[in-house]
Backbone as a ProteinNet text record, in pm:
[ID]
protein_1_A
[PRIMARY]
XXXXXXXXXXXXXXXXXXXXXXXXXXXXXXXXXXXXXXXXXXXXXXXXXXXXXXXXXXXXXXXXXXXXXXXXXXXXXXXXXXXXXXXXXXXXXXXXXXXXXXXXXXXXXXXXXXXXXXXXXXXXXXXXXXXXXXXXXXXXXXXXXXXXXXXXXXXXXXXXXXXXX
[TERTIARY]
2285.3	2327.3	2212.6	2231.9	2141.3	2103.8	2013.3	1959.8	2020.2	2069.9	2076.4	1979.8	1877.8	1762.3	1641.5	1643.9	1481.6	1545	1712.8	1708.8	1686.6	1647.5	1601.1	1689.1	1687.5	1791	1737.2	1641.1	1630.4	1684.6	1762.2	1811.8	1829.2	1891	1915.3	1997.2	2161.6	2252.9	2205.8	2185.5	2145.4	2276.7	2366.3	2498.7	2607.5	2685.2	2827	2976.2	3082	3162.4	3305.7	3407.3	3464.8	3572.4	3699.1	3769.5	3864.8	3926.7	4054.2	4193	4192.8	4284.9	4332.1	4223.9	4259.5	4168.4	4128.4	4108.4	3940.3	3892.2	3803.3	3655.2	3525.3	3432.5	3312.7	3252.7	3105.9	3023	2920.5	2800.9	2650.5	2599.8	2482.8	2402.9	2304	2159	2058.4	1943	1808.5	1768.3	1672.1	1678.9	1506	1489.9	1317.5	1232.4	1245.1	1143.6	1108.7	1231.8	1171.3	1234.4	1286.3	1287.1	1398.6	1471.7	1589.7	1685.5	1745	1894.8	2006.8	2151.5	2255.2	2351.8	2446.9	2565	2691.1	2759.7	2834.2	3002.6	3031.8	3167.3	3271.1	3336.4	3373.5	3500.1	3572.6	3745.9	3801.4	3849.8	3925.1	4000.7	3940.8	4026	4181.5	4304.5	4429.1	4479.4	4508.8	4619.4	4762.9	4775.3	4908.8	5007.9	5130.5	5256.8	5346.5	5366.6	5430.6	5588.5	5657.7	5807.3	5828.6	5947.3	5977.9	6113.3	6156.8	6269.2	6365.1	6490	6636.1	6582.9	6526	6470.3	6329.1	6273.1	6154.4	6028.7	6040.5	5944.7	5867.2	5763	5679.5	5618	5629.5	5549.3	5548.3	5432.8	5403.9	5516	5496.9	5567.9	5550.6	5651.4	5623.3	5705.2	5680.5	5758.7	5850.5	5775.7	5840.2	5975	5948.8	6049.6	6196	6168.5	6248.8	6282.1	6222.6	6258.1	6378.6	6383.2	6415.3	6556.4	6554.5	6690.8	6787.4	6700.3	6753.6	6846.1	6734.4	6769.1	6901.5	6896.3	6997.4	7162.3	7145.1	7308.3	7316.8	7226.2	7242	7294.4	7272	7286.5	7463.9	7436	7573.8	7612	7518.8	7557.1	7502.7	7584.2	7500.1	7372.6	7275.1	7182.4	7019.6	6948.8	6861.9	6743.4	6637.9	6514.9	6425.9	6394.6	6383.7	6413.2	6588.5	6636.6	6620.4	6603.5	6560.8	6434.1	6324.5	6181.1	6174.6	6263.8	6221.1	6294.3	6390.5	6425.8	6299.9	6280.2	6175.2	6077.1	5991.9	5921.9	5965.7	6053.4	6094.7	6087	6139.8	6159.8	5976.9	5890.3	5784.9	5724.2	5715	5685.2	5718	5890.7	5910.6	5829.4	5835.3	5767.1	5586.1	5550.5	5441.3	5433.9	5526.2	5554.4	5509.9	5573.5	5481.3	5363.5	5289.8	5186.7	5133.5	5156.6	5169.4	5254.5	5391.7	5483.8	5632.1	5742.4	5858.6	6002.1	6060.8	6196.8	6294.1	6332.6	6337.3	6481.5	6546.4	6674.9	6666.6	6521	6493.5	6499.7	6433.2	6402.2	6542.6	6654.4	6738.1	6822.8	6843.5	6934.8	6874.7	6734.5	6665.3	6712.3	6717.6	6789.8	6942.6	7056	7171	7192.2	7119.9	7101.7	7091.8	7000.6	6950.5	7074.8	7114.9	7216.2	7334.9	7399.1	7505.4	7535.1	7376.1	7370.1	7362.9	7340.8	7352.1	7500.8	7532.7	7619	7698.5	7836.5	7885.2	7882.9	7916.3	7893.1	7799.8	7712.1	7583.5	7549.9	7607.5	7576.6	7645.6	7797.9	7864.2	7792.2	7738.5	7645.9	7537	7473.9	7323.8	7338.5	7464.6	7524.6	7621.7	7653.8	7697.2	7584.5	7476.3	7382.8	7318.1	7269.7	7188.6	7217.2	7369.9	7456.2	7504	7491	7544.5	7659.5	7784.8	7913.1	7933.6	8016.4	8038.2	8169.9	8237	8407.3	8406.5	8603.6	8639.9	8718.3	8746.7	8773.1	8693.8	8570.3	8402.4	8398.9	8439.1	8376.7	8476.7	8598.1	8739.2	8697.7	8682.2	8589.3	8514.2	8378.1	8307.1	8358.1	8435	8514.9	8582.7	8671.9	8754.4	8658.6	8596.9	8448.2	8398.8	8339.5	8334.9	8415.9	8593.9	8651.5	8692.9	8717.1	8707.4	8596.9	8462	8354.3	8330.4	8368.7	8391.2	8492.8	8627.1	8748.8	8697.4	8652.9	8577.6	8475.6	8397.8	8278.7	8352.1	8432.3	8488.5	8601.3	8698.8	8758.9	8599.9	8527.6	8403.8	8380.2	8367.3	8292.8	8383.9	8491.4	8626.8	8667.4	8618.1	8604.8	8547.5	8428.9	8318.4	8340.6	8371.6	8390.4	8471	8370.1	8456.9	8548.8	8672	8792.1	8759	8811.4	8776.4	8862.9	8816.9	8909.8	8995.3
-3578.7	-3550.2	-3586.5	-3664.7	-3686	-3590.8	-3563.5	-3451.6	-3492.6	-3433.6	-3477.3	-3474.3	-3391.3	-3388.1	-3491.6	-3525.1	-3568.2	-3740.1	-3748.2	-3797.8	-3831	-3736.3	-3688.5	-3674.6	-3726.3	-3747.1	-3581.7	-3548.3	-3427.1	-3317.7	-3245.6	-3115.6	-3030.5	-2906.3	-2774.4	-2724.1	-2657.4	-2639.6	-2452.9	-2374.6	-2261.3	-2118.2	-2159.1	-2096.9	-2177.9	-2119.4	-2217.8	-2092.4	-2152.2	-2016.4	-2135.5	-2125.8	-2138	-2062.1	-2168.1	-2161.3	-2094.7	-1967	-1912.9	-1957.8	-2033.3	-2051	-2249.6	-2304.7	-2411.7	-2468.4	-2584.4	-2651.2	-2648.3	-2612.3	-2649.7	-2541.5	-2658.8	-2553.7	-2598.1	-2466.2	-2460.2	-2455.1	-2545.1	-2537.4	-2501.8	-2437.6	-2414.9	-2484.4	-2585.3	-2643.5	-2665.3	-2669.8	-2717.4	-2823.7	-2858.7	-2998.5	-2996.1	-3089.5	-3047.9	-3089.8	-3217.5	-3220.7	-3149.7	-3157.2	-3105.3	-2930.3	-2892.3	-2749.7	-2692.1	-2766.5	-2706.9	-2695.1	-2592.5	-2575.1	-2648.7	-2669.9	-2710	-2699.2	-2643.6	-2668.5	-2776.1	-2799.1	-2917.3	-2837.7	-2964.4	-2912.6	-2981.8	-2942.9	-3064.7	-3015.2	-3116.7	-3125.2	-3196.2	-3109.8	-3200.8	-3305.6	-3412.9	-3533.8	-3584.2	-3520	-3532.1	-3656.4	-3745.2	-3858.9	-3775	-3891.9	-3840.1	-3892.7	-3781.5	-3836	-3931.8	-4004.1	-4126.9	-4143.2	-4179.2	-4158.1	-4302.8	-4325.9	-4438.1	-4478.1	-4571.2	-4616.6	-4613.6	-4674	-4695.4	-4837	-4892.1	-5053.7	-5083.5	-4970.9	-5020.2	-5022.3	-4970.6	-4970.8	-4820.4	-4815.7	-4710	-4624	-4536.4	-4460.5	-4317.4	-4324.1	-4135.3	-4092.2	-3979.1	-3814.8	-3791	-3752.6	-3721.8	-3611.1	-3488.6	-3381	-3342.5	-3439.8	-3429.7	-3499.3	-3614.4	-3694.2	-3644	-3563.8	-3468.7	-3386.9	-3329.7	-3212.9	-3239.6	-3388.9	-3460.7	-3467.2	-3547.7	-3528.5	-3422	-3341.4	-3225.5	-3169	-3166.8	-3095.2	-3155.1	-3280.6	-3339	-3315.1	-3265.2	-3284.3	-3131.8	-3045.4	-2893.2	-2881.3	-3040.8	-3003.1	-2941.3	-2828.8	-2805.1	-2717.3	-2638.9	-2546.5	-2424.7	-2296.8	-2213.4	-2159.4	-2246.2	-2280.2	-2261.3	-2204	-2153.3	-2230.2	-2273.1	-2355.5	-2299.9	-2145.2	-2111	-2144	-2163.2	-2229.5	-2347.7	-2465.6	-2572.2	-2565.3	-2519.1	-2526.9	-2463.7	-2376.8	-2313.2	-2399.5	-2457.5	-2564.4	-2692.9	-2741.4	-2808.6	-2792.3	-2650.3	-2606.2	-2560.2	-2573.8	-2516.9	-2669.9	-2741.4	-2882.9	-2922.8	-2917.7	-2973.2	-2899.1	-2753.8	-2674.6	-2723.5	-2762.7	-2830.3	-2946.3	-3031.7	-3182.4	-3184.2	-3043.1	-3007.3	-3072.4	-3102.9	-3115.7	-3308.8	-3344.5	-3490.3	-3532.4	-3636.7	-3614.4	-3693	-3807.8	-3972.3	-4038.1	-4009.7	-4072.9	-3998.6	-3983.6	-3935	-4009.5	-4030.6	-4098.1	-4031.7	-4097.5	-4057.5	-4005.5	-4044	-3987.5	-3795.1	-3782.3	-3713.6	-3586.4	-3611.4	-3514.4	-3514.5	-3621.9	-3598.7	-3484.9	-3473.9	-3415.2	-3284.5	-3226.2	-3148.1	-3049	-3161.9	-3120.8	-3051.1	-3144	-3126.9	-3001.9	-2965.6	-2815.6	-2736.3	-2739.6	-2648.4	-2614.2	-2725.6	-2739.1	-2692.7	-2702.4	-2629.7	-2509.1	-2422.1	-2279.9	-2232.5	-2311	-2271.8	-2287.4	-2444.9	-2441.7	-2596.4	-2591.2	-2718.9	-2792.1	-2782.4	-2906.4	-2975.9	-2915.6	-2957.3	-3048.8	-2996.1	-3077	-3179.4	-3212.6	-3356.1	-3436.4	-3389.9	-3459.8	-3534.3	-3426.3	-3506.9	-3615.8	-3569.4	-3634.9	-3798.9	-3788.7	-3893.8	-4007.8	-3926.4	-4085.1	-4059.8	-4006	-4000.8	-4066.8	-4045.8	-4145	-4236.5	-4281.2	-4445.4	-4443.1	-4353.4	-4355	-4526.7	-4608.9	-4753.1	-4729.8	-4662.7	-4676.6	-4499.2	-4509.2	-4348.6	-4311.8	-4396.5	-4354.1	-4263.5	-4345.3	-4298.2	-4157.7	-4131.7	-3998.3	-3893.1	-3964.1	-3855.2	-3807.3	-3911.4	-3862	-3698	-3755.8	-3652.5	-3500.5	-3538.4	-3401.5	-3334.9	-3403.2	-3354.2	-3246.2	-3358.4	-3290	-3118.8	-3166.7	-3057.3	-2943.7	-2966.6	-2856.3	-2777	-2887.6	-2868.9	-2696.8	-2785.3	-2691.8	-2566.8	-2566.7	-2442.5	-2390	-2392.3	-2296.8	-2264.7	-2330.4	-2276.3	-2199.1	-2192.4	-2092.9	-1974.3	-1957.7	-1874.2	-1798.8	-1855.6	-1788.4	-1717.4	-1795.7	-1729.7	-1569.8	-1556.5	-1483.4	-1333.8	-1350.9	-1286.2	-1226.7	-1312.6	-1241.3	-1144.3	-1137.1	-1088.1	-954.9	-940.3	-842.5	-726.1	-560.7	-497.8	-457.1	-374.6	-372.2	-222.9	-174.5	-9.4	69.1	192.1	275.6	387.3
-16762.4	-16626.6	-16532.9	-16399.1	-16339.6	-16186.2	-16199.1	-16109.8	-15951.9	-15878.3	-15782.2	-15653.7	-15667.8	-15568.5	-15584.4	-15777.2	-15784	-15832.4	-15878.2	-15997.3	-16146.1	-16189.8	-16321.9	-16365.4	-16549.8	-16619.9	-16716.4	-16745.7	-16838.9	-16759.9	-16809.2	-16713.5	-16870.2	-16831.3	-16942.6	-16879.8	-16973.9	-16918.3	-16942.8	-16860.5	-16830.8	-16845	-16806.9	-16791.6	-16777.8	-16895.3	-16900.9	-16858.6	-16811.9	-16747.2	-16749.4	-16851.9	-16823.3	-16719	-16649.1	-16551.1	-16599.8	-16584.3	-16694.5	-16611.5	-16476.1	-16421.5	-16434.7	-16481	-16512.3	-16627.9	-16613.8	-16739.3	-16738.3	-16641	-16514.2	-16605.1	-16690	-16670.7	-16580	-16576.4	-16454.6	-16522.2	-16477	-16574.6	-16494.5	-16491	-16414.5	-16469.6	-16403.9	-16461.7	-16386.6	-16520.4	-16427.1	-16465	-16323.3	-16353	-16459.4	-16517.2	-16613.7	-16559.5	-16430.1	-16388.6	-16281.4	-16145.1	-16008.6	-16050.8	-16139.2	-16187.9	-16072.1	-15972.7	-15884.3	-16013.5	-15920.7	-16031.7	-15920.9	-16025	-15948.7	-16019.8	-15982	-16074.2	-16083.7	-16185.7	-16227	-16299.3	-16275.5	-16299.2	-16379.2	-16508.2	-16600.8	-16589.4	-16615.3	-16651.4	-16759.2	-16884.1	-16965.5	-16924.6	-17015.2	-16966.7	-16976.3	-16953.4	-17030.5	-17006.1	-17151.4	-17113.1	-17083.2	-16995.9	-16892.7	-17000.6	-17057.3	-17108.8	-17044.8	-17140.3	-17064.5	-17114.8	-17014.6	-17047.3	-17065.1	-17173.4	-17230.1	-17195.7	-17131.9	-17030.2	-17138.4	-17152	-17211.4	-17211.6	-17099.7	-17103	-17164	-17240.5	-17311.3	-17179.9	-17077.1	-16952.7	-16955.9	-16991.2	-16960.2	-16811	-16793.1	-16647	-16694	-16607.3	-16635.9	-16610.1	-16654	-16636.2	-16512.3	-16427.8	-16258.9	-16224.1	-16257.1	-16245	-16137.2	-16043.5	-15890.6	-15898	-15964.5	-15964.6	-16048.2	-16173.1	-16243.7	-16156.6	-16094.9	-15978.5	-15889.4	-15797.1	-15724.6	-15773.9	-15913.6	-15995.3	-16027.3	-16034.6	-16095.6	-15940.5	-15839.5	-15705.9	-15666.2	-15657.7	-15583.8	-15684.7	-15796.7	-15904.5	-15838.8	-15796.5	-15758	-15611.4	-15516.2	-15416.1	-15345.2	-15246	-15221.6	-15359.4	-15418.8	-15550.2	-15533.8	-15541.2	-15528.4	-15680.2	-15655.8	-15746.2	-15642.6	-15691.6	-15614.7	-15649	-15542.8	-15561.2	-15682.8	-15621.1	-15777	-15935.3	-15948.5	-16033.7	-16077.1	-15991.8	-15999.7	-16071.9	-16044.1	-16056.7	-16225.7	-16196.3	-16323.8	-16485.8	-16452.8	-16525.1	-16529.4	-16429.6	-16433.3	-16551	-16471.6	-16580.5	-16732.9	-16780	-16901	-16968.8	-16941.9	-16946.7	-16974.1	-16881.9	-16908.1	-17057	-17038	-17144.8	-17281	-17253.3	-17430.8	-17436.7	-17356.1	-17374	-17419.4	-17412.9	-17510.1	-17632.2	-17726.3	-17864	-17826.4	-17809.8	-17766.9	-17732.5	-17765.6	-17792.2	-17650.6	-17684.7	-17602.9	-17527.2	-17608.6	-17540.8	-17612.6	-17470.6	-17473.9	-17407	-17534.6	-17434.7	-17342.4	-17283.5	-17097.1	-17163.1	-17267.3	-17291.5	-17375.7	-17429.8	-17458.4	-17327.8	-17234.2	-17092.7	-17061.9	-17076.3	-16978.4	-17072.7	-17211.9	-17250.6	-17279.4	-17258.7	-17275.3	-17127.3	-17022.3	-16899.5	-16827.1	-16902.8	-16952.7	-17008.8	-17081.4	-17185.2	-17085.3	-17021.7	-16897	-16820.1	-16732	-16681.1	-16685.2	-16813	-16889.9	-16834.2	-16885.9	-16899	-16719.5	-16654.6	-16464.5	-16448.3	-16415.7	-16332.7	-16416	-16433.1	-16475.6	-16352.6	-16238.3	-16201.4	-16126.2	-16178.3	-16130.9	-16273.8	-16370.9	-16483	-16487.8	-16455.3	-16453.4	-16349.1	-16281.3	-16152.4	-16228.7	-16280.4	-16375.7	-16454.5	-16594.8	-16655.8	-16571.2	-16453.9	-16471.6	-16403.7	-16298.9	-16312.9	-16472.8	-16543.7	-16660.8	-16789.6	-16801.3	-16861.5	-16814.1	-16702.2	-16615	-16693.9	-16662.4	-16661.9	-16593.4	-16693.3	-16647.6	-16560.2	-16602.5	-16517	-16509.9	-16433.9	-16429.8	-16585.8	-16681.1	-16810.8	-16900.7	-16897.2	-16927.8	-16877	-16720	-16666.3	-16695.7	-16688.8	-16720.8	-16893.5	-16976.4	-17138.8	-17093.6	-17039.4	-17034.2	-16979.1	-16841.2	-16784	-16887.2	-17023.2	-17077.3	-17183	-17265.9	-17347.6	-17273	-17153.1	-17082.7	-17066.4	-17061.9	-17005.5	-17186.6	-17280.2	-17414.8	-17462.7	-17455.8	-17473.5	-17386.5	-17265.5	-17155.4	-17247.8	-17208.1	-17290.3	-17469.7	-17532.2	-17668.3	-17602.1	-17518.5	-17559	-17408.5	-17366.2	-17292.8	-17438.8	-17525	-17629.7	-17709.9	-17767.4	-17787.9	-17765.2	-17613.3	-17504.1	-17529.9	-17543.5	-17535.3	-17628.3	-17773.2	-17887.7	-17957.4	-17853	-17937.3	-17807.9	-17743.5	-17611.9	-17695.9	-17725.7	-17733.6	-17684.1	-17793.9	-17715.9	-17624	-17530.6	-17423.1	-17539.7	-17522	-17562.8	-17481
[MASK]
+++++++++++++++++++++++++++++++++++++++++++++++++++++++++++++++++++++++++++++++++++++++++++++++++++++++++++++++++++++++++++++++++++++++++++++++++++++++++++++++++++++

């Protein structure tokens, strides 16, 4: 480390303190020759996860941009910013398990899941840019799938509901 008063490359790291709120540690030092102290400040270096296109095109992870997606299939839903965010974040949390690199079809159906459990049609919204529905045959498929799996997990719901006495 080079001193910043004398330029001196010998210094002694005196007190070390990591940051418990980020990644972030503090290092107190002296310098060996002009003997000032100063402190320094290190940050793990993270490679940024990189999302892997349907077209083989790589770009970071941009949470904002997930956000953006997510917001707009919610818009006009009673679905709360809160809600949004917190999908977001649940979403980034799994993508832990990756190391380097994650396919973009991976986040979206990781998303979809999410989705489900809020609001359906906020989810045919996601689902139909995410799946680039080609025609209305394609989207009438998915609606049906959809109303299919709703009425099964509503008989579900109904079953398991004790009876009053």
């Amino acid at each position: 480390m080079k001193c910043p008063f004398c330029g001196g490359l010998d210094d002694q790291v005196i007190d070390t303190r990591p940051n418990d709120l980020s990644s972030l540690i503090r290092r107190r030092r002296e310098c060996g020759e002009c003997k000032k102290r100063y402190t320094t400040y290190e940050r793990v270096e993270e490679t940024p996860l990189m999302v892997v296109k349907s077209d083989s095109r790589r770009e970071p992870f941009n949470a904002k941009k997930l956000q953006s997606g997510i917001s707009l299939a919610c818009q006009k839903r009673p679905i709360s910013m809160d809600a949004v965010e917190r999908i977001v974040s649940e979403v980034e949390h799994e993508l832990q398990d990756y190391l380097m690199e994650v396919p973009s079809k991976v986040i979206g159906e990781k998303v979809l899941k999410k989705l489900w459990d809020v609001d359906l049609v906020a989810y045919i919204r996601f689902a139909s840019v995410y799946r680039q529905f080609a025609d209305i045959d394609t989207f009438m498929e998915e609606l049906k799938k959809l109303k299919k799996e709703h009425v099964r997990q509503q008989r579900t719901k109904l079953e398991r509901k004790p009876l009053s006495a």
